[in-house]
C-alpha positions in Angstrom: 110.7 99.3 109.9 109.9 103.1 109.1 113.4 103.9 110.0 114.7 101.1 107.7 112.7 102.4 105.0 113.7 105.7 105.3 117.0 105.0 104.9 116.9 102.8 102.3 117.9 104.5 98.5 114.5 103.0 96.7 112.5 104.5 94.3 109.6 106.6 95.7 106.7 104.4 94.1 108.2 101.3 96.4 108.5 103.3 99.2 105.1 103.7 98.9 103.4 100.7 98.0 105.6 99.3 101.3 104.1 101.4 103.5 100.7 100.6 102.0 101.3 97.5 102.6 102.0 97.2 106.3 99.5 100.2 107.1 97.1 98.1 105.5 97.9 95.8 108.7 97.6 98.4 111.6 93.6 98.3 111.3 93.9 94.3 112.3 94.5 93.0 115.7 95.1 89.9 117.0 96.2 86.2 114.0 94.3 88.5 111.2 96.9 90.7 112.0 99.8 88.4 112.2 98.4 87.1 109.0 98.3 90.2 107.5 102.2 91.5 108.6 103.4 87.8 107.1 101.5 88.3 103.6 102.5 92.2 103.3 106.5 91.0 103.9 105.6 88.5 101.1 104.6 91.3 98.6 107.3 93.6 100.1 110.2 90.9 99.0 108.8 90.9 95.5 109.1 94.6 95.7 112.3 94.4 96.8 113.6 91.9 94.2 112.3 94.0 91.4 114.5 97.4 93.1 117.5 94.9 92.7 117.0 93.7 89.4 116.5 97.6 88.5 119.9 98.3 90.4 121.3 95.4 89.3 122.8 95.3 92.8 122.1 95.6 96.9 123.1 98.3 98.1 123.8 98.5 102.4 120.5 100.4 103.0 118.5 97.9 100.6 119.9 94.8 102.6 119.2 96.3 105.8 115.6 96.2 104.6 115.5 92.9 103.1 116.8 91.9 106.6 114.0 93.9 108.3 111.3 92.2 105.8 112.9 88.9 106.3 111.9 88.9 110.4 108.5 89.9 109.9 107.8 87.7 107.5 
């Protein structure tokens, strides 16, 4: 996922509240933490879709990310 991240062309707020978001989960173990990854990708999407509408496009990096977010979630 960090590598995905890295390579994706986003805006460096989102880049940050993504990796907020899934370090957020790190501290869990077991179904909380499951939990947690599952509503994280939720608020990463909605991230995601407001990058696009910025853009007004995907770019490769951004789909490769969205694809990323998709699995975990």
């Amino acid at each position: 996922m960090l590598e995905a991240l890295n390579d994706a062309i986003l805006s460096q707020q989102a880049k940050v509240v993504i990796q907020q978001e899934y370090a957020a989960c790190d501290a869990q173990t077991g179904q909380a933490q499951v939990n947690c990854f599952i509503r994280a990708g939720e608020r990463v999407q909605q991230q995601l879709e407001e990058e696009y509408r910025s853009r007004r496009f995907w770019i490769a990096e951004l789909q490769r990310l969205w694809g990323r977010v998709q699995q975990i979630s």
